[in-house]
TORKOL-4160 file (C-alpha; in steps of 0.2 Angstrom, whole numbers, padded with zeros to 4 digits, m for minus):
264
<pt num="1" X="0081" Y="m0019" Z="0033"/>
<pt num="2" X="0082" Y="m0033" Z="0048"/>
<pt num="3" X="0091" Y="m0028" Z="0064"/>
<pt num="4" X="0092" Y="m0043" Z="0077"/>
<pt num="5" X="0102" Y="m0039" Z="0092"/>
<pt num="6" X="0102" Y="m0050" Z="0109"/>
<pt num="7" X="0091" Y="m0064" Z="0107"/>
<pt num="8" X="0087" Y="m0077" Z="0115"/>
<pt num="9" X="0073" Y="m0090" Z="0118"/>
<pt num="10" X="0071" Y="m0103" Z="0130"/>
<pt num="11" X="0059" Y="m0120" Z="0131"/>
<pt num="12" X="0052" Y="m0127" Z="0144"/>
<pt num="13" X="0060" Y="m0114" Z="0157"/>
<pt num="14" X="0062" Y="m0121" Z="0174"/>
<pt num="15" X="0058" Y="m0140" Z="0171"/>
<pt num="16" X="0069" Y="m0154" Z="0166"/>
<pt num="17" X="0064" Y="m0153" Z="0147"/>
<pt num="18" X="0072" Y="m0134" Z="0146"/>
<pt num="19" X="0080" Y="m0130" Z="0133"/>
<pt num="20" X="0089" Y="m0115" Z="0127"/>
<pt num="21" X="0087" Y="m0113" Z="0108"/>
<pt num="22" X="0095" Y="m0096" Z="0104"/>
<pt num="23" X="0109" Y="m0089" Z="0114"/>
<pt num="24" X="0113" Y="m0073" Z="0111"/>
<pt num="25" X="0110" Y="m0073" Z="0092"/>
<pt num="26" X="0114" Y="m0055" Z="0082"/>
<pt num="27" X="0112" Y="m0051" Z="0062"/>
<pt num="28" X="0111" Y="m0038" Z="0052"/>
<pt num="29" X="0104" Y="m0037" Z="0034"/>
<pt num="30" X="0104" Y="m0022" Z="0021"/>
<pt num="31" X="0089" Y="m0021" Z="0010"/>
<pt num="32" X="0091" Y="m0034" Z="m0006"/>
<pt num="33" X="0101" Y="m0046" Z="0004"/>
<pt num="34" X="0100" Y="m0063" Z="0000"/>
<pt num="35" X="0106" Y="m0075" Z="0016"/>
<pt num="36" X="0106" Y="m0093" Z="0017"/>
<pt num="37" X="0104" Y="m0102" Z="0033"/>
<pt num="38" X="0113" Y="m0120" Z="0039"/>
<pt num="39" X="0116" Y="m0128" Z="0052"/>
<pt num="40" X="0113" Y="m0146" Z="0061"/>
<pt num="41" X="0097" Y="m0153" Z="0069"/>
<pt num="42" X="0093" Y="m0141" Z="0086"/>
<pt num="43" X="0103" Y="m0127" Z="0079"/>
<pt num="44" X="0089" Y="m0113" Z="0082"/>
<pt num="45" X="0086" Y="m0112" Z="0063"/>
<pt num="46" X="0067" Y="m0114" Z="0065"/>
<pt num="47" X="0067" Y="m0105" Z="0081"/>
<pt num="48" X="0076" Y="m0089" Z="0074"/>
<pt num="49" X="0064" Y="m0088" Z="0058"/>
<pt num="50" X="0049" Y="m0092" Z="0070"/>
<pt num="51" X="0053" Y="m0077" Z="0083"/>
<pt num="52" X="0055" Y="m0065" Z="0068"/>
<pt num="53" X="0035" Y="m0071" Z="0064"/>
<pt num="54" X="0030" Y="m0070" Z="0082"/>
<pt num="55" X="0026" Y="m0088" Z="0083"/>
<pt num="56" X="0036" Y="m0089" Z="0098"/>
<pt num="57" X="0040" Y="m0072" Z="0108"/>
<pt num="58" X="0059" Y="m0070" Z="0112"/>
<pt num="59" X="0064" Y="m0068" Z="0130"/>
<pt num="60" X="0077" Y="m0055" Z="0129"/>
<pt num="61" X="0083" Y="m0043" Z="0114"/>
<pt num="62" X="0074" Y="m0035" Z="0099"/>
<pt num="63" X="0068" Y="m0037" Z="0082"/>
<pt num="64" X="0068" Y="m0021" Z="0068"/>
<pt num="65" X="0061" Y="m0023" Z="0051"/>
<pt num="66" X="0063" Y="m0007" Z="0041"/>
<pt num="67" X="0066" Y="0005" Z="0056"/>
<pt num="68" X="0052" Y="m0003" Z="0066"/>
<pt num="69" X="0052" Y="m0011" Z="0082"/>
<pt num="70" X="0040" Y="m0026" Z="0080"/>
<pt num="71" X="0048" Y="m0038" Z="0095"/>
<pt num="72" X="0032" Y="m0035" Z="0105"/>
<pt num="73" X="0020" Y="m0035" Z="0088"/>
<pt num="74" X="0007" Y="m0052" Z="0089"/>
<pt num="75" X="0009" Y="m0065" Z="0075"/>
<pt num="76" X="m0004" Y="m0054" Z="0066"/>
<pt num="77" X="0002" Y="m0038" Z="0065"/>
<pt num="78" X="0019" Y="m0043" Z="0056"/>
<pt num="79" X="0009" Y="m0048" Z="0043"/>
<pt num="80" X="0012" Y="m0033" Z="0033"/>
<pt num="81" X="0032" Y="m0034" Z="0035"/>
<pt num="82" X="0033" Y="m0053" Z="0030"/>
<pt num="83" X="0030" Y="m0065" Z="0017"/>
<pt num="84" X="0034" Y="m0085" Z="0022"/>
<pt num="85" X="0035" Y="m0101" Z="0013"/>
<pt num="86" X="0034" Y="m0117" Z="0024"/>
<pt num="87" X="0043" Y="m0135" Z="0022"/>
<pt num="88" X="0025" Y="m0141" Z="0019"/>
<pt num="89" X="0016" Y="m0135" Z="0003"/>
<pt num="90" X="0001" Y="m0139" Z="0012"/>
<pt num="91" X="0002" Y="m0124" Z="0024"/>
<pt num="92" X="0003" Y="m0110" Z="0012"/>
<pt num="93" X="m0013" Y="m0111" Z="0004"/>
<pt num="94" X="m0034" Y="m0115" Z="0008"/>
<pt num="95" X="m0037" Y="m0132" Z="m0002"/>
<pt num="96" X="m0056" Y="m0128" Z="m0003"/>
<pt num="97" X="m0053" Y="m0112" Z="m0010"/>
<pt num="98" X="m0049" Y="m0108" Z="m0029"/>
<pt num="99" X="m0032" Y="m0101" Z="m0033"/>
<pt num="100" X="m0040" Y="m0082" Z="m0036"/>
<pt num="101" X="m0048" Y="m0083" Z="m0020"/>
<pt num="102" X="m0031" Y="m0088" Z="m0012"/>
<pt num="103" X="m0024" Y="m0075" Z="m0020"/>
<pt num="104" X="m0037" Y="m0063" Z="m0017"/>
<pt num="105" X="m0029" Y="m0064" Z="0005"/>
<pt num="106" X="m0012" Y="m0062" Z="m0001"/>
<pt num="107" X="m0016" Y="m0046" Z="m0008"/>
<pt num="108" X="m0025" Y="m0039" Z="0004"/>
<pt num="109" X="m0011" Y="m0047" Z="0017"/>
<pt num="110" X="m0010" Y="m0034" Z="0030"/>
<pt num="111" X="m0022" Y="m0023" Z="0024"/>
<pt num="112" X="m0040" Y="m0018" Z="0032"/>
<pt num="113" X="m0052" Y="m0029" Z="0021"/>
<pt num="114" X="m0072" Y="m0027" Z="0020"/>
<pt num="115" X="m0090" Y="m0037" Z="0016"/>
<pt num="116" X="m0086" Y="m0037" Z="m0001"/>
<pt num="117" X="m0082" Y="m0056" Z="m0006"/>
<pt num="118" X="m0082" Y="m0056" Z="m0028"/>
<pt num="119" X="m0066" Y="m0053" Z="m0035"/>
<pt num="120" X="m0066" Y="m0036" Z="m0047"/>
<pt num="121" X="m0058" Y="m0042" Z="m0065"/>
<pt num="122" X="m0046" Y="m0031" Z="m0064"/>
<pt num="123" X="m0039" Y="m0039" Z="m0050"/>
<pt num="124" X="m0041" Y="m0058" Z="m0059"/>
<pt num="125" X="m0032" Y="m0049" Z="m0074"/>
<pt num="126" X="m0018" Y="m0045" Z="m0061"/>
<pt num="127" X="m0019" Y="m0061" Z="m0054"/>
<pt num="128" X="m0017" Y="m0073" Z="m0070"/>
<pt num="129" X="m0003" Y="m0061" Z="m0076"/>
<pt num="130" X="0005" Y="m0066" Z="m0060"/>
<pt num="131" X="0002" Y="m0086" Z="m0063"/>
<pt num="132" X="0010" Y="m0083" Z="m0080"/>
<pt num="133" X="0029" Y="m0079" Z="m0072"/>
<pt num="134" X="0026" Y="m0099" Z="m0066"/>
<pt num="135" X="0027" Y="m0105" Z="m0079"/>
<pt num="136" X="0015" Y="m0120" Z="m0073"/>
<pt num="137" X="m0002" Y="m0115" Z="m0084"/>
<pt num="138" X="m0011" Y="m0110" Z="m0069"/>
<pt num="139" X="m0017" Y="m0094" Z="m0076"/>
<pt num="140" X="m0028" Y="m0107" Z="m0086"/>
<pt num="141" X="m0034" Y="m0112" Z="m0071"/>
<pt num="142" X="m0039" Y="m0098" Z="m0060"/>
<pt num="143" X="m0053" Y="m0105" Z="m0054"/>
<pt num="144" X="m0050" Y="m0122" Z="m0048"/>
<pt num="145" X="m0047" Y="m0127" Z="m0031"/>
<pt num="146" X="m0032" Y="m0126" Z="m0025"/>
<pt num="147" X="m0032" Y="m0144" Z="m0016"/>
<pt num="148" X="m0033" Y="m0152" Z="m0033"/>
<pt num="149" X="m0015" Y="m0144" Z="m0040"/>
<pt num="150" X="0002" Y="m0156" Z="m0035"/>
<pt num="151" X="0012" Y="m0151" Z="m0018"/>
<pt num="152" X="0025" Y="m0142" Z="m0031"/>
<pt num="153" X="0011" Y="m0133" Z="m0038"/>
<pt num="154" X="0004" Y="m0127" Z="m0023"/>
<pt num="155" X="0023" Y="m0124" Z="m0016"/>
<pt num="156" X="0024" Y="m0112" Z="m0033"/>
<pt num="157" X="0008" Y="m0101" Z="m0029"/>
<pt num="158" X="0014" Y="m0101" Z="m0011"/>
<pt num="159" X="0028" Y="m0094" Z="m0015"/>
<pt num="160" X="0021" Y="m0081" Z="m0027"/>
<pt num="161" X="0007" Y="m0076" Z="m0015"/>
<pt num="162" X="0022" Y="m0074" Z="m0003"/>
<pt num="163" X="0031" Y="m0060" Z="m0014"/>
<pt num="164" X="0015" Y="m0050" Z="m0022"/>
<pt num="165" X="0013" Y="m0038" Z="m0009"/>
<pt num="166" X="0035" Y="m0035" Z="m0008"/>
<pt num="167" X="0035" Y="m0038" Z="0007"/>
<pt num="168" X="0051" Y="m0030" Z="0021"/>
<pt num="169" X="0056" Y="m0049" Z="0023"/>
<pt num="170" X="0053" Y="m0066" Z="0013"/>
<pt num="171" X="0055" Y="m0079" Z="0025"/>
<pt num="172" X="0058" Y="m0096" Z="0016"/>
<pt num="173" X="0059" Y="m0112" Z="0028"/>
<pt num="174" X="0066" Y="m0126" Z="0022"/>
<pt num="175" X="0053" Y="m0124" Z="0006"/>
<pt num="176" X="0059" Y="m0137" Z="m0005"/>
<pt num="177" X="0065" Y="m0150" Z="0007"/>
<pt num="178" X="0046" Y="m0159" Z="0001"/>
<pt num="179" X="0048" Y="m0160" Z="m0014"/>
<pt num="180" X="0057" Y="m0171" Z="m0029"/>
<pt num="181" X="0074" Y="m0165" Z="m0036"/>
<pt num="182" X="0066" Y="m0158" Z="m0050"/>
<pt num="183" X="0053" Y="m0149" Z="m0043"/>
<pt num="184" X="0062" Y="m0140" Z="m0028"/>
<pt num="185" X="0076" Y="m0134" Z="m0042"/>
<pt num="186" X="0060" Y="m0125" Z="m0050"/>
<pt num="187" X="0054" Y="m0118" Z="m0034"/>
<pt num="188" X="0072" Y="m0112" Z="m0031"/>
<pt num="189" X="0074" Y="m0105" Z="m0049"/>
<pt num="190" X="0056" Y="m0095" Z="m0046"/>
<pt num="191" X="0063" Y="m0091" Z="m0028"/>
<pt num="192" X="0078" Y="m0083" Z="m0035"/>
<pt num="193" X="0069" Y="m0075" Z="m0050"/>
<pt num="194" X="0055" Y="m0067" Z="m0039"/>
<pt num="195" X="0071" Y="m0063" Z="m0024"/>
<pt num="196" X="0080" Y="m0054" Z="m0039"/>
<pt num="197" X="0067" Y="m0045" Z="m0048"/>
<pt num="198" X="0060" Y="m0035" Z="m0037"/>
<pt num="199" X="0079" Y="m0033" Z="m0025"/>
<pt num="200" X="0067" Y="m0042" Z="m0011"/>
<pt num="201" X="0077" Y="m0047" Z="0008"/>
<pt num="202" X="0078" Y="m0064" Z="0010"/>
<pt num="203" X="0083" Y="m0078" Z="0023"/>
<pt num="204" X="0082" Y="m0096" Z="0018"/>
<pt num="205" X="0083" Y="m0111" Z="0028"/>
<pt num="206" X="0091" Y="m0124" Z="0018"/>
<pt num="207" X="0097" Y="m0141" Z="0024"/>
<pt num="208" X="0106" Y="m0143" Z="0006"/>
<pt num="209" X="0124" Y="m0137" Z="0009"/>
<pt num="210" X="0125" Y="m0134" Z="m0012"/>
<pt num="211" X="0110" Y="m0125" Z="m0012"/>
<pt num="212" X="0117" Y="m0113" Z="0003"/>
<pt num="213" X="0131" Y="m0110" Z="m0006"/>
<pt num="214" X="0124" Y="m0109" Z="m0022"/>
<pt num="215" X="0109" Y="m0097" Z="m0018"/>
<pt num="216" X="0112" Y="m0079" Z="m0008"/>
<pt num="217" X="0124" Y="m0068" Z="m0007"/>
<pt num="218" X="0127" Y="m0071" Z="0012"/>
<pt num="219" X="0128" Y="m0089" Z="0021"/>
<pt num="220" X="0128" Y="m0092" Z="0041"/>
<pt num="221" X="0131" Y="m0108" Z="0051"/>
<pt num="222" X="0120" Y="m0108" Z="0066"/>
<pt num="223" X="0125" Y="m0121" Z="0081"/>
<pt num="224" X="0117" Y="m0122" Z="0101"/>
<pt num="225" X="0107" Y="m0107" Z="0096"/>
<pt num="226" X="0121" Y="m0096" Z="0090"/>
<pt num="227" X="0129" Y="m0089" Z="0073"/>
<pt num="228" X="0146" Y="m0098" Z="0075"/>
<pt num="229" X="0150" Y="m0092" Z="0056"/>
<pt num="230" X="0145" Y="m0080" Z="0043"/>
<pt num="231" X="0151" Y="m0077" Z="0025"/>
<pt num="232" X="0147" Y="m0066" Z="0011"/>
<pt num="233" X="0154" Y="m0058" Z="m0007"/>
<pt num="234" X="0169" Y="m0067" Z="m0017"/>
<pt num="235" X="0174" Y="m0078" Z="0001"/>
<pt num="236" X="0155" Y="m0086" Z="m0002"/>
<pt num="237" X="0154" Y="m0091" Z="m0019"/>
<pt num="238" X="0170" Y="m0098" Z="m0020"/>
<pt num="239" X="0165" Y="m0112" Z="m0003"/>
<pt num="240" X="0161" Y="m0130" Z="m0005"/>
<pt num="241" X="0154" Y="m0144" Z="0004"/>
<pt num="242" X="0170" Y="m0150" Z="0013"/>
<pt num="243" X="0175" Y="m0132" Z="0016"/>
<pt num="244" X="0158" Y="m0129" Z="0024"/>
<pt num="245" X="0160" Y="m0144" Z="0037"/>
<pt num="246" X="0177" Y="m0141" Z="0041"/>
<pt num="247" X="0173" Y="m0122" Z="0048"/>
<pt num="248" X="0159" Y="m0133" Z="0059"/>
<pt num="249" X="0170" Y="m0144" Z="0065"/>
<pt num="250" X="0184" Y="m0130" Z="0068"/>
<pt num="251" X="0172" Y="m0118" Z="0075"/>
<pt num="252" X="0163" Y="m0129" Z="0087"/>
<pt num="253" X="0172" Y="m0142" Z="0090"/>
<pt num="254" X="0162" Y="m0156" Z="0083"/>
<pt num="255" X="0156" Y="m0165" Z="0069"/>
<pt num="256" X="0140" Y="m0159" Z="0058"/>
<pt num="257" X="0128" Y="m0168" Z="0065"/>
<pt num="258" X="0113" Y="m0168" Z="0051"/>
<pt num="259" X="0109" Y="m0184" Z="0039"/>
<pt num="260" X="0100" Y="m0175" Z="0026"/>
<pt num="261" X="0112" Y="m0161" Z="0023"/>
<pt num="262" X="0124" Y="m0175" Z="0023"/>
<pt num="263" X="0117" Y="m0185" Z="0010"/>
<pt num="264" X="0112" Y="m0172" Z="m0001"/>
């Protein structure tokens, strides 16, 4: 479902701010898997999600979703392919508009759209169905603005906008780092839900080394821009914490440089 070979992308080329942010980086995923991404602060995390959007063009290698060659695609046309949860729950959704209007875009996400601006009830039907899987009463509230729900709330209908078109790829960066304890382990119990149910690929960035371990079927340890380790199966689920930073420092020579994976 993803083929990534070659990549790299370089800051700032030429000046004395350049920085090289993937080196070389290859990966491979099968259609249904589940990967989880770590790494400390500068890794290439961000950038390797951000290149697979388009948001910033790679200089060397290519990018395949599905069969198709979409390194040279704008930011627009990948549309269709992806589906993205941001860290911020304020980036996924349009607080002046009301949930079924935001939902309205997600479902026509990548598609050509007309004049037509009214919502048919079939689709609000559709719609509050969908809230219903959240479990958060929002079906109740269809038409409020979206600006008024908590960061959580929004985070959740991110998340399910993200997922109702099935997209080739769901992209999930860092999407519960804003959010309380109790919160995030609902967004990552619906993320799991919505990842299962309908045998979606994934990648997730996580800065939670339990979470890493715990979510997915396959784990990689990004470092300078590189995978320096990947895991999968049996060899995953049975990793912990310590085991996870003692491959970093055997790998690359160095401690794991990142407070919040540390403290959480």
């Amino acid at each position: 479902m993803l083929k990534i070979n070659g990549i790299y992308k370089t800051f700032n080329r030429g000046t004395i701010n350049e920085k090289r942010a993937l080196n070389g980086v290859d990966l491979e995923l099968e259609s249904g898997d589940f990967v989880t991404i770590i790494g400390g602060n500068g890794a290439g995390k961000s950038t390797l999600m951000n290149s697979i959007c388009g948001v910033f063009p790679v200089d060397i290698g290519s990018i395949i979703i599905d069969g198709d060659d979409i390194t040279k695609l704008p930011e627009h046309k990948r549309a269709k392919y992806l589906g993205r949860v941001f860290q911020d729950p304020m980036m996924g959704t349009a607080a002046d508009m009301q949930i079924a209007e935001n939902m309205s875009l997600a479902y026509r996400r990548g598609c050509r759209r007309g004049l037509k601006w009214a919502i048919p009830q079939k689709e609000l039907k559709l719609y509050k169905e969908q809230l219903k899987q959240l479990g958060l009463g929002l079906e109740e509230r269809i038409t409020s603005k979206v600006g008024l729900l908590s960061g959580g709330q929004r985070q959740a209908l991110t998340l399910l906008m993200a997922v109702m078109r099935k997209p080739k790829l769901l992209l999930l960066d860092e999407h519960t780092a804003a959010l309380d304890p109790k919160t995030a382990a609902t967004v990552l119990e619906l993320s799991e839900k919505f990842i299962a149910g309908e045998n979606l690929t994934a990648m997730m960035i996580t800065h939670n080394m339990n979470d890493a371990i715990t979510h997915g079927n396959k784990l990689i340890m990004m470092h300078e821009g590189r995978i320096i380790y990947s895991v999968s199966g049996e060899e995953k689920k049975k990793l912990t914490v310590d085991d996870l930073l003692h491959k970093f420092s055997e790998i690359s020579g160095k401690e794991f440089a990142n407070d919040r994976a540390l403290l959480n």
